[in-house]
N, C-alpha and C positions, 0 to 999 in steps of 0.2 A: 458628537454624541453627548447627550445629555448626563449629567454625573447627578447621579441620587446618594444623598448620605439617609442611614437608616437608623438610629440611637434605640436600642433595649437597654433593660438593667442588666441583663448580668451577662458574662461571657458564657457561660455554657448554650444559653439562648441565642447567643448572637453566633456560638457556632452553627445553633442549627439554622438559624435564619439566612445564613451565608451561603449555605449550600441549593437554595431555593430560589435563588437572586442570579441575575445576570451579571457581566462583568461591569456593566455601568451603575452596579448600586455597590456602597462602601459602608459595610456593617460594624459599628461601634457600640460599645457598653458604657452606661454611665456608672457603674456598679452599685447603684440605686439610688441614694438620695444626692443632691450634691450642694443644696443648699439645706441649715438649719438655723433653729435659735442658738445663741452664743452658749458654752457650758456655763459661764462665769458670769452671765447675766440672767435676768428676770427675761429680756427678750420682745418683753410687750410696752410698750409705750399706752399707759393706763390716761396719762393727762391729754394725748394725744388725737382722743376714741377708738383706741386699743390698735393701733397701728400695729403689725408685727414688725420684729425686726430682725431679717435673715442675715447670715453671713456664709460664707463659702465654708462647707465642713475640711478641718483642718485636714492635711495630704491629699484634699482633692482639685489640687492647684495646676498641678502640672495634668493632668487628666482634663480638665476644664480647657484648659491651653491649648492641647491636644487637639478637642472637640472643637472648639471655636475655629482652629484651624483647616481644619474638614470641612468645616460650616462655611468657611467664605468661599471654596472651592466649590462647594455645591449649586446645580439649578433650583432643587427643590430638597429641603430637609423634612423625612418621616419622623415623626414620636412615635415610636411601637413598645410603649411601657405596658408595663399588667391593665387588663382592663377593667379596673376600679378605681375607687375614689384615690385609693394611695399611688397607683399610676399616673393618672390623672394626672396628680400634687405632682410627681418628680416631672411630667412634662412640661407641665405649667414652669416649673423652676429652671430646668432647662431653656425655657424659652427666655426669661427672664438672663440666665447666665451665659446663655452663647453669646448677645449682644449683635443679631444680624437682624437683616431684613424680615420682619416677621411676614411679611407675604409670602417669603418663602418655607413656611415651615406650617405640617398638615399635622393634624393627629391618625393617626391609625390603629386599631386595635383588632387583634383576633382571640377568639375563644378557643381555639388549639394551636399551636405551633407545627403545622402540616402544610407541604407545599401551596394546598388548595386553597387553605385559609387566609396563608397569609401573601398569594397574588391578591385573593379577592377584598383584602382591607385595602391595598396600596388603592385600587381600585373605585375605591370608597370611602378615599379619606374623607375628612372634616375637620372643625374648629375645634378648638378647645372647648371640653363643654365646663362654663367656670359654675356650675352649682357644684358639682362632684370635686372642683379644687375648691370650693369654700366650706361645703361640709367636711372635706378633711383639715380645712384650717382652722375651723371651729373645734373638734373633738382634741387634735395638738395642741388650740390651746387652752382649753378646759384643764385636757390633762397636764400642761405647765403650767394652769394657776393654781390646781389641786398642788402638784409637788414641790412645784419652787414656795409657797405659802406656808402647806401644814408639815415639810419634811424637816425644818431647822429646828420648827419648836416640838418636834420627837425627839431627835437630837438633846436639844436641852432638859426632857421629863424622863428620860431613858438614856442621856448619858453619847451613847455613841451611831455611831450614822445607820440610823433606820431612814426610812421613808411609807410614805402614801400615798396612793392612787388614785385616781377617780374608780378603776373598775376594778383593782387588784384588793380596794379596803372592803369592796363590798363582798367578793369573793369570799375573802378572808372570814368576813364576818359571817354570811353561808355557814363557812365552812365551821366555827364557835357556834353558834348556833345549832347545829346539828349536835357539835359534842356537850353542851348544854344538856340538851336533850337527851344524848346517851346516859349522861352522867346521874339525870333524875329519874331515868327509866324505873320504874318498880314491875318485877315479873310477875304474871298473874298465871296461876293454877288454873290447868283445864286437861280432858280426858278426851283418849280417841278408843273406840271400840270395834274391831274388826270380829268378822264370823267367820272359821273355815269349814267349808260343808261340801259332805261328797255327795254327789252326783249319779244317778244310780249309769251302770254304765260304763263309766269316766274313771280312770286312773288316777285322775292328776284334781286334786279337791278343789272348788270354786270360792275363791276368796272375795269376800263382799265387806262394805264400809257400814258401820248404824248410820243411819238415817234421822228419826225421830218417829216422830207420828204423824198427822197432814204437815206439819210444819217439822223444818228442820230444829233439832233440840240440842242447846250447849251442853255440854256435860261440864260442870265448873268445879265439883273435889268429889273426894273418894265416897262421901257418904251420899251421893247422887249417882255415884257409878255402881255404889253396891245395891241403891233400888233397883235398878236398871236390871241390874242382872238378876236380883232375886225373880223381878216379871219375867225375866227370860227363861227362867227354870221353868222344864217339861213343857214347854212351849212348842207348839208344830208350826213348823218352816214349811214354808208353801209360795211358788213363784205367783206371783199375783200378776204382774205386766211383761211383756216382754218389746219392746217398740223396736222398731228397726227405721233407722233414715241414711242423711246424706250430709253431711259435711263440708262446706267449700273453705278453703283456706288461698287467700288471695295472693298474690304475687306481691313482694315486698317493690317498694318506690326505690327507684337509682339514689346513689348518695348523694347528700349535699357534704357541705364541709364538717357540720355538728354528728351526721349519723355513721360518715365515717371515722371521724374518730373515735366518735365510740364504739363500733364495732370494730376497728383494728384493736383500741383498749381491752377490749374482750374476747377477742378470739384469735390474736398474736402477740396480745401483753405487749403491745408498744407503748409509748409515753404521746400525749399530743404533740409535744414539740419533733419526736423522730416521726411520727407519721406525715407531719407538713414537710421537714425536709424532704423526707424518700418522694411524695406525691409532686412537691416542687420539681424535682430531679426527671421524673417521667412525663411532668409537663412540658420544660426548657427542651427534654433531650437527651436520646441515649442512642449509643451508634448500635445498630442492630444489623446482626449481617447479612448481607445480601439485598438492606436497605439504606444505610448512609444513617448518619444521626436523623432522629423521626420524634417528635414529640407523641409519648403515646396514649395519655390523657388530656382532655379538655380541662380547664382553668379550675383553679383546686381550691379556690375563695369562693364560694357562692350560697347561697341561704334554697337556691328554688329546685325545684324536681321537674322542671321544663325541659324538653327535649326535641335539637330541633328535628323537622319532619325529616331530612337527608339520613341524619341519625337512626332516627325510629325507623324510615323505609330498610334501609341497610339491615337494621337487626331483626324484623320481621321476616323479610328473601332468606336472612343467615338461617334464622332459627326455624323457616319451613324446610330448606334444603338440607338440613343436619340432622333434624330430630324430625322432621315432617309437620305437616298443616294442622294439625292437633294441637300442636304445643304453641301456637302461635296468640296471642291476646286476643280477642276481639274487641276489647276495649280500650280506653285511653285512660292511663291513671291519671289523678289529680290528685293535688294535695289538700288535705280536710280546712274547709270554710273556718274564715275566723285567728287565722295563722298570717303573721306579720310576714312576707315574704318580696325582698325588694325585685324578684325577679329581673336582675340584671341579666345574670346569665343562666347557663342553661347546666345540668348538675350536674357530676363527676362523671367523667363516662369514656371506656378507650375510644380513640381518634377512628379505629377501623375494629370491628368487631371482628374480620375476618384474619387479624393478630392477634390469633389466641395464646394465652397463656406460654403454651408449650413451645407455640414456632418461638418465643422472646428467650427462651428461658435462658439458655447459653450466654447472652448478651446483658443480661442483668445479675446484679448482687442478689445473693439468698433473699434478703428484704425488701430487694425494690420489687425480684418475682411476685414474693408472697402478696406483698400490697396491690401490686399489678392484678393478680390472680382474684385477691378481692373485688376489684373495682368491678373486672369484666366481668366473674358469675354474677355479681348483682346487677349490672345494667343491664346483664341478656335475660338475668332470671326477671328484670321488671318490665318485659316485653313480651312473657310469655302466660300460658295460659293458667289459674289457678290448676291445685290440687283440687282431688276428690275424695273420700274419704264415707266408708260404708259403717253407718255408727249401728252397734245396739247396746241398749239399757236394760237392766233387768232389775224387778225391784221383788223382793222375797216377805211375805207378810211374816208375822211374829206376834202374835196377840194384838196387844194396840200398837204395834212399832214395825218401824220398816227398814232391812236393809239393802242396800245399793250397790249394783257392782253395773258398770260402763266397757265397752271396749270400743275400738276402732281400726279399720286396716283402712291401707292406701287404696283405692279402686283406680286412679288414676295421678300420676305424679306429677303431672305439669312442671311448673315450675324447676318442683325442688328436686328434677332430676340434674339440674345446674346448681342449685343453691338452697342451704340448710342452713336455720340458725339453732341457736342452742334451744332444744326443745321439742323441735319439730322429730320423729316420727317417723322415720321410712317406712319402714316397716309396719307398724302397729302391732296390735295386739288382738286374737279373735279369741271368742268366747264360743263354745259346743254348740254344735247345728240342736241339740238333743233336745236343750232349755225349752220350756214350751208354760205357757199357763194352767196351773192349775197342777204343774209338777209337784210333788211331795222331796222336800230335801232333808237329808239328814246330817245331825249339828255334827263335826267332829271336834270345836275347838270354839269356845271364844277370848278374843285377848286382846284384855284394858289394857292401857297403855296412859302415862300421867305425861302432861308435858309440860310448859312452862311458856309463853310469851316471849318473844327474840324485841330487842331492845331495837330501833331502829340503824342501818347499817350504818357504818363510816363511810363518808364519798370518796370514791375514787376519781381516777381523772375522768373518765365516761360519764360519771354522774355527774360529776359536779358541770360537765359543758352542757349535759342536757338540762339541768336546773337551769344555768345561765341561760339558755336558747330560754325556756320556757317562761323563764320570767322577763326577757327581753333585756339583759345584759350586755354588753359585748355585741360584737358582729364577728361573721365568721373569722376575720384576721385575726379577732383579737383573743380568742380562746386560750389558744396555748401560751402565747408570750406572757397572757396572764397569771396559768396555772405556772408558768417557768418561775417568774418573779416570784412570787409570793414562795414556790419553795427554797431558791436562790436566797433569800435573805433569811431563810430561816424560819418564817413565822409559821411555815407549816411544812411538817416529816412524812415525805411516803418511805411507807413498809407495805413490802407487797405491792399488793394494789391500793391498799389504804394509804387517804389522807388524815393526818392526824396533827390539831394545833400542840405550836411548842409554848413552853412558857413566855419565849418573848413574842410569838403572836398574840397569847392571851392580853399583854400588859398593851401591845398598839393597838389591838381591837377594843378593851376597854376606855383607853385614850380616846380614838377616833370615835365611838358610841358616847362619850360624856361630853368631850367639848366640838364636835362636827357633825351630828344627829343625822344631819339631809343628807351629808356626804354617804354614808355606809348606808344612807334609807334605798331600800329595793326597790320598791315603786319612785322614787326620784330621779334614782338614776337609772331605770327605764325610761323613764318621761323623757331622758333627756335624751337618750339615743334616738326616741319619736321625733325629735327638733330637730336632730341633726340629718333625720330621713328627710323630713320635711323641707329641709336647706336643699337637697340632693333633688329635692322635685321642683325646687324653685319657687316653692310658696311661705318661704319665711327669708329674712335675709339674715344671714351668719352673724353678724353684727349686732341685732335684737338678741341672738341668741346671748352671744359673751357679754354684751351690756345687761341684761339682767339678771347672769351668774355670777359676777365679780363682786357686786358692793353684799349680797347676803356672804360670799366666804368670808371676804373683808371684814364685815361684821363680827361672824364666828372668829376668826383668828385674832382680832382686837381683842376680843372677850376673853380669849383660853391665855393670849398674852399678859391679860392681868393678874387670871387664877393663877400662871405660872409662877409671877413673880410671890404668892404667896408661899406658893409650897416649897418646905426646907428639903431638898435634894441630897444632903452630907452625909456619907458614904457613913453605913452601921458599921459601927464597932461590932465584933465578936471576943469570946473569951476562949479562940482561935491561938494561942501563940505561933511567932513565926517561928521556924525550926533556925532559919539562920542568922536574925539578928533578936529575936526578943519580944516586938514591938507584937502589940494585940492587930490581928489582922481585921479586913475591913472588908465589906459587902459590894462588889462591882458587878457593871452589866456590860458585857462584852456580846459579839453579834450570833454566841449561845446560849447566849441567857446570862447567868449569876453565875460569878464564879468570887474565889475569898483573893486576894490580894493582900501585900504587905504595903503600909503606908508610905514607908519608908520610898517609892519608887523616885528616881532611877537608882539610887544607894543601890536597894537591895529589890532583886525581883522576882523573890518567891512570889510561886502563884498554887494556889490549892481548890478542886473542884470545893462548893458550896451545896453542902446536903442540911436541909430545915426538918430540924426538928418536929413532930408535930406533938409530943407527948403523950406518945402513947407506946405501951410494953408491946413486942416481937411476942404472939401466940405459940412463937415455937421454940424462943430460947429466953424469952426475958429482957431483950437488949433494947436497945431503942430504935423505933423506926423513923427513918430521915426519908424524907420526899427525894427520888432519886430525875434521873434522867437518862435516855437512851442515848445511844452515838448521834442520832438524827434528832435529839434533843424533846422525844417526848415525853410527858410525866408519869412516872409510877412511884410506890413506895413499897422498899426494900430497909430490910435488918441493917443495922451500922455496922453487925460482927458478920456478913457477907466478906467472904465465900466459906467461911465456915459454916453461916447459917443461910440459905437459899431461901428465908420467907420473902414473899414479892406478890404487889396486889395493883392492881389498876384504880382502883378504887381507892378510896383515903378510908382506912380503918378507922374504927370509933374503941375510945378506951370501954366503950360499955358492952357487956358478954351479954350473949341471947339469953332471955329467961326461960326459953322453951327446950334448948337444945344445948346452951353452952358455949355453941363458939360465938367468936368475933363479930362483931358488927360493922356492916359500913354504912358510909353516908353517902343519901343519894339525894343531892336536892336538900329539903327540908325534910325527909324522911331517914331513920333508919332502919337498915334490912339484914337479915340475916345473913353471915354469908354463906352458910350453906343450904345451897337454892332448894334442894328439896323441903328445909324445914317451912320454909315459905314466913314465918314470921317479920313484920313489920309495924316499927311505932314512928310517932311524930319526935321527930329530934326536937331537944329541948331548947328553948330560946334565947341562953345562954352560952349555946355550941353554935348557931349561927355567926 
């Protein structure tokens, strides 16, 4: 009998793949990569034309041993790694590390870990395909000559082991960028004007929005809001339009990898890094009972909303037989023209629709359910038929102005009788049969209301991957390990949901924006994920690609190597004494940022957090305000007599007092602003406070 060896990455996979297999196939795990570049070396042979140079990753010896030994026993060896480019790469390496006949070694790949799928890859194997191993050895080494290059000399301008990315600085800087942006925001004054008016008839009074007059009208301060009203005085209310239509709200698209994360981000508060494991875990394999271990989603890396026809037939039969022929699509979704999408595989979606949620539930953790339960309402809700939705508008004249009140009920729920997101509406809202043109209404109430302009949000992790997706950052692998990184070393604090830069991301984002411009440029390092698509389609060669990115970093890093050797680095003296031996303590940068230090180290090793003065008086006791920092390291400024005195401001106070109102001022940008928002007052900070 023929002996098949079978190699996946990981054991949980290989358990399910075990149970699918006959007694003549012998299922093994590489437990993912098994060859890399040396830690201790650069890796790349640059005089060579960029040779790489792999070595066996340390402890993966006896496991290699293992595997080679399986290998010589074998008629025929499968590769059944993930099916992408980073699969691919550990097959390819594998092939390379077993050291056997390579005619006897096939690739094999399936898009779910299900009996059916993966007889039909054995079925189907093929060769290695080397564009998808040389686009990934392209983007590995981009990103080891971004970090073996610009991470030493961070190191040397900052003291202690930072590092840099190719896609983690760009992130980074995203994400400065946006607090830039918070930071110079100025609130702008505007009015909203509602009408309540009873309805002859009607118990419950019809609440309408102003309008304007043909055109809709800003209201921007109070001495525009009191015209308004004075034209409103004695004024007869009279429904002028009443329309009545139909509303379709469409069935949302199955997930890819960017739109589930973000919706698990948002509607289970998960992190990207816990949504890819949990989704990993129902991809490899969970033992369900009364089925044996079952992978119960399709592959959880993919950019496309493709679904194959087996798929869509099954959930079409499900969702007439369940909810009936009404709810069913008539249509085929597509994803909108103009969208970068490598459509390898096909989008997130359970293996069998007719394991729902419920029958899993016993067999899975609270969070794989939940994530589970997401996947399937959205892949049956994007199979089935839109909502319907019975609109009317009513619009109420008022001299030369008009106001507006809108309703809507559901007339049919297609979809979202599976699936809601935030926003949508079961229910609606219906407005009085009674409403008719030409009704006389009478005012009981109107009420201005002043508001203020919202500064642009913080990113969280959901935003910030769909900005990445949309400006063509990353691929879907690389989402979370990115957002992981950058908060791992500190250079950015989630609170909440919010990301927020810390002070030592501000100091490597400045660095990397002053001496490595292309590197954090947004449109570059999209351009270069284009190149690396284009390696994957076999119309550039990987080689072109890394020969014409080396000698420009080369250049940049030559260059900031010289600025370096300018700038004096020597730790600031303070007039800090140290409490245990004496010595004036000194300014360091530890991987929180700044903290004071005694010179004297190892002697003595007093350590004392570092709060910067900025000079200027506590509004509420006199003291001095020091620029503080949170546990997760982001900036505020607080009293130095805290906890007795609780003054605390996100914003950097200005020593100069509002001349309209008295308090405080802060600086925003080149501007200073009140801080108390209702005074709304704002001057140009002076040239000298820059």
């Amino acid at each position: 009998m023929a002996k098949n060896l079978v190699i996946v990455e990981s054991p949980a996979k290989m358990k399910t793949v075990k149970k699918f297999l006959g007694a003549n196939y012998t299922v093994e795990a590489s437990n993912g990569h098994v060859r890399d570049f040396p830690k201790s070396q650069f890796g790349i042979d640059v005089e060579n034309d960029f040779e790489p140079k792999y070595i066996t990753i340390r402890g993966k010896g006896e496991l290699l041993s293992k595997l080679r030994k399986e290998a010589r026993k074998a008629d025929k060896i499968y590769l059944a790694t993930d099916p992408d480019r980073e699969g691919e790469a550990i097959s390819w390496h594998l092939m390379q590390a077993l050291k056997t006949d390579p005619a006897k070694m096939h690739r094999i790949t399936f898009n779910e870990v299900t009996k059916t799928a993966v007889k039909a890859s054995i079925k189907q194997a093929r060769e290695l395909d080397m564009n998808l191993v040389d686009a990934q050895q392209a983007r590995r080494m981009l990103d080891r000559m971004v970090g073996y290059t610009i991470s030493p000399l961070l190191w040397v301008k900052v003291k202690r082991g930072l590092s840099a990315g190719r896609v983690q600085s760009v992130a980074l800087r995203i994400i400065c960028d946006r607090e830039d942006e918070i930071n110079a925001f100025i609130p702008e004054e505007y009015w909203s004007l509602e009408g309540e008016f009873q309805v002859k008839g009607e118990k419950k009074p019809l609440t309408a929005k102003f309008y304007g007059t043909e055109k809709k009208l800003p209201i921007k301060n109070r001495q525009e809001m009191d015209e308004i009203l004075k034209k409103l005085e004695n004024c007869k209310y009279e429904i002028t339009e009443v329309k009545k239509g139909e509303r379709i709200k469409n069935a949302p698209l199955p997930f890819t990898t960017s739109t589930l994360q973000q919706e698990a981000a948002k509607t289970l508060n998960f992190s990207t890094q816990k949504t890819m494991r949990l989704a990993q875990q129902l991809y490899e394999g969970v033992d369900v009972k009364g089925s044996g271990t079952v992978g119960l989603i399709s592959y959880l890396r993919t950019d496309s909303t493709r679904i194959s026809e087996e798929a869509d037939a099954a959930a079409r039969t499900y969702i007439s037989e369940q909810y009936g022929k009404d709810y069913v699509s008539q249509t085929e979704k597509t994803v909108k023209n103009g969208q970068k999408i490598q459509d390898a595989h096909e989008a997130i979606r359970p293996t069998d629709i007719a394991r729902t949620p419920v029958l899993v539930k016993e067999s899975l953790t609270r969070d794989q359910f939940r994530l589970y339960q997401l996947i399937w309402k959205r892949f049956a809700a994007s199979r089935m038929a839109p909502a319907r939705y019975e609109t009317t508008s009513v619009k109420i004249g008022a001299g030369e102005y008009t106001f507006t009140v809108a309703a809507s009920k559901v007339a049919f729920d297609g979809f979202m009788s599976v699936y809601t997101e935030d926003g949508d509406d079961k229910k609606g809202n219906v407005l009085s049969q009674s409403l008719e043109k030409g009704m006389e209404l009478k005012l009981k109430e109107l009420k201005p209301e002043q508001h203020f302009t919202q500064p642009p949000a913080h990113y969280t992790e959901a935003s910030l991957v769909k900005t990445m997706e949309e400006l063509g950052i990353g691929r879907p692998s690389t989402y979370a390990p990115t957002i992981t990184t950058i908060i791992s070393r500190r250079y950015v604090s989630k609170e909440q949901k919010n990301l927020y830069v810390t002070e030592l991301g501000e100091v490597v984002n400045n660095i990397m924006k002053q001496a490595f411009p292309s590197i954090v440029d947004v449109n570059f390092t999209a351009t270069m994920e284009g190149l690396l698509d284009c390696v994957e389609a076999g119309t550039v060669q990987w080689k072109t690609v890394v020969r014409n990115f080396y000698p420009d970093l080369k250049h940049d890093v030559d260059e900031a190597e010289k600025e370096l050797e300018k700038v004096d680095i020597q730790d600031e003296v303070t007039d800090v004494i140290c409490d245990n031996c004496g010595r004036n303590m000194v300014i360091k940068y530890g991987p929180h940022g700044r903290f004071l230090a005694c010179p004297g180290f190892p002697d003595c090793r007093n350590t004392k957090p570092y709060y910067e003065k900025i000079g200027v008086a506590c509004p509420k006791c006199g003291g001095e305000i020091v620029m503080k920092k949170t546990k997760k390291g982001r900036k505020y400024y607080g009293c130095e007599n805290n906890p007795e005195c609780e003054f605390m401001s996100w914003q950097k106070p200005s020593a100069k007092k509002c001349p309209k109102c008295g308090n405080y001022m802060l600086e925003k940008g080149n501007k200073l602003v009140c801080s108390q928002e209702t005074c709304g007052y704002v001057e140009q900070k002076p040239k000298d406070e820059d």
